[in-house]
LUMNUPA-643008 format. One record per residue (C-alpha): y negated, z, x negated. Coordinates in nm, 2 decimals. Each point is the difference from the previous one (the first is absolute). Layout:
# LUMNUPA-643008
> yy,zz,xx
> Y,Z,X
...
//
This chain:
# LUMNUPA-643008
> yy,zz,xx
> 2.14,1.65,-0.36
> -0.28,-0.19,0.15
> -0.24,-0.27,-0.12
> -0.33,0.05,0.00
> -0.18,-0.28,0.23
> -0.22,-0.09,-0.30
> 0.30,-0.12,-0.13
> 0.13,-0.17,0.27
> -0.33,-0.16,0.18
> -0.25,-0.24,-0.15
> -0.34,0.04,0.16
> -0.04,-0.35,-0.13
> 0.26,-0.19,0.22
> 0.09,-0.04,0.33
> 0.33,0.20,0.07
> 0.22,0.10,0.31
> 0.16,0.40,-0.01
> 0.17,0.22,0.20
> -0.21,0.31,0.07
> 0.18,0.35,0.10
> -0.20,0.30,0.07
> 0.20,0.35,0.15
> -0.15,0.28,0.17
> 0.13,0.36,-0.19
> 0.12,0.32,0.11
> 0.19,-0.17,0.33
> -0.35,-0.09,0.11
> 0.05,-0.30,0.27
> -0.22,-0.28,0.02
> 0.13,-0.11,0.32
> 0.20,0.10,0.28
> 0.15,0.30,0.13
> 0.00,0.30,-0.31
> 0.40,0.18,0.12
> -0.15,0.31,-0.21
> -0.31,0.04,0.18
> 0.03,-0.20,0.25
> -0.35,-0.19,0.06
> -0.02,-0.35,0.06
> -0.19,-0.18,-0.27
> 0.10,-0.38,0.15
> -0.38,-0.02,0.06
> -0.08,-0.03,-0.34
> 0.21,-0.39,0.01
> -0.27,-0.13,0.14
> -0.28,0.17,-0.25
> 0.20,-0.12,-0.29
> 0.00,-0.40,0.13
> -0.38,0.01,0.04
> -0.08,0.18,-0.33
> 0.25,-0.24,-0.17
> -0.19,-0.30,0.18
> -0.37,0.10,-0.10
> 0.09,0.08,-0.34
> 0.18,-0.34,-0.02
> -0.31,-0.17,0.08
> -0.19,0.17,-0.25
> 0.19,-0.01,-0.32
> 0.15,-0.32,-0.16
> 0.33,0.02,0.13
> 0.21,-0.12,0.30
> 0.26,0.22,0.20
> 0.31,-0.22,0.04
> 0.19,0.29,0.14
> 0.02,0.36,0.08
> 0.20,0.30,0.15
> -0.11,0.30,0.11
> 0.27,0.25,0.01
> 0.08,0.37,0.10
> -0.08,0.16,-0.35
> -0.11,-0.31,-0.22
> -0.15,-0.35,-0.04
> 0.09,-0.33,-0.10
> -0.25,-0.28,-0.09
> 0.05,-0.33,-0.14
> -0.28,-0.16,-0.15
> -0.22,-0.29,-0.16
> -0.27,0.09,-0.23
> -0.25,-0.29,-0.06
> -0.27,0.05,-0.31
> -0.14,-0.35,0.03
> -0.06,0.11,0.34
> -0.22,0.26,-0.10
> -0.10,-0.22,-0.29
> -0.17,-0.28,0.24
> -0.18,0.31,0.21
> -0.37,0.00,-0.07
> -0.19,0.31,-0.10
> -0.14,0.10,0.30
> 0.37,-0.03,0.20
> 0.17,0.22,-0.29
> -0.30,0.26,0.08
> 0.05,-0.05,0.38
> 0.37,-0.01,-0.03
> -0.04,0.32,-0.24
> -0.26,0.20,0.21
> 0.20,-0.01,0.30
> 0.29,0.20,-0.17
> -0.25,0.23,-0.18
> -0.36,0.00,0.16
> -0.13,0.28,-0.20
> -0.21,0.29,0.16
> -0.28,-0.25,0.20
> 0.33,-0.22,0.17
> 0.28,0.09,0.25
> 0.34,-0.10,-0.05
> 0.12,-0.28,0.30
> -0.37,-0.14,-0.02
> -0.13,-0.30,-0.14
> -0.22,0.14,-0.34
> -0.35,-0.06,0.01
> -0.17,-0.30,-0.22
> -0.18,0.23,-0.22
> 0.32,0.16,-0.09
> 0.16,-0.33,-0.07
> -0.31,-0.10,-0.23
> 0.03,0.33,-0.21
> 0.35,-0.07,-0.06
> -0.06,-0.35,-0.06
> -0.25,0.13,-0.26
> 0.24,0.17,-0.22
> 0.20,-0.25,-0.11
> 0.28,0.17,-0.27
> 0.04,0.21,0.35
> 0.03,-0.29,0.19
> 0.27,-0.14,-0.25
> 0.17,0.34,0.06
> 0.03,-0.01,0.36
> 0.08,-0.41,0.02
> 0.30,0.09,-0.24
> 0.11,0.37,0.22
> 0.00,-0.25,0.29
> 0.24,-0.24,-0.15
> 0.23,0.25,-0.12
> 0.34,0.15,0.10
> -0.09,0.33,0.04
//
């Protein structure tokens, strides 16, 4: 039986894991599907550039990955102090540009006002800083 990760990870220090995630129902990830027979190998390349933004948002480092047919592996650093040393207004940025709310666009920079709002609300703030730091 498995372990839950709260369990297993603490958000308080730095740690290095193994991450596996699967498609279901014989869905492929990548490369050629033998039951339906579309190509899917174009999503390799979307994979590597989400992994690479995301990467440079949150508070860990990508020491290796491997995208495969059906699943993915990922071997990671998280780094709390990391996010720890971030000031306010680079947690809100850093935030916003994952979730920039109904006045922002996702893949753009967030706007100053919205980074002063969030900056504003500081037990939210607290939330976020710690979301970014974490595992999941």
């Amino acid at each position: 039986m498995a372990t839950p990760r709260s369990l297993l990870v603490d958000p308080a220090n730095s740690g290095v894991f193994h991450c596996v995630t699967r498609c279901v129902r014989r869905a492929f990830l990548c490369g050629r599907d033998p039951y339906s027979g579309q190509d899917y190998e174009h999503r390799r390349a979307w994979v590597r550039e989400r992994l690479r933004e995301l990467a440079g948002i949150f508070a860990v480092e990508v020491h290796a990955y491997a995208v495969m047919s059906n699943h993915l592996h990922l071997v990671v650093r998280t780094l709390p102090g990391r996010a720890g040393d971030w000031s306010d207004g680079e947690v809100a940025r850093r935030w916003l540009c994952l979730f920039p709310g109904k006045q922002g666009k996702r893949g753009l920079p967030p706007g100053e006002d919205a980074i002063l709002s969030l900056c504003d609300d500081s037990k939210k703030l607290a939330t976020c800083r710690a979301r970014l730091a974490d595992l999941s």
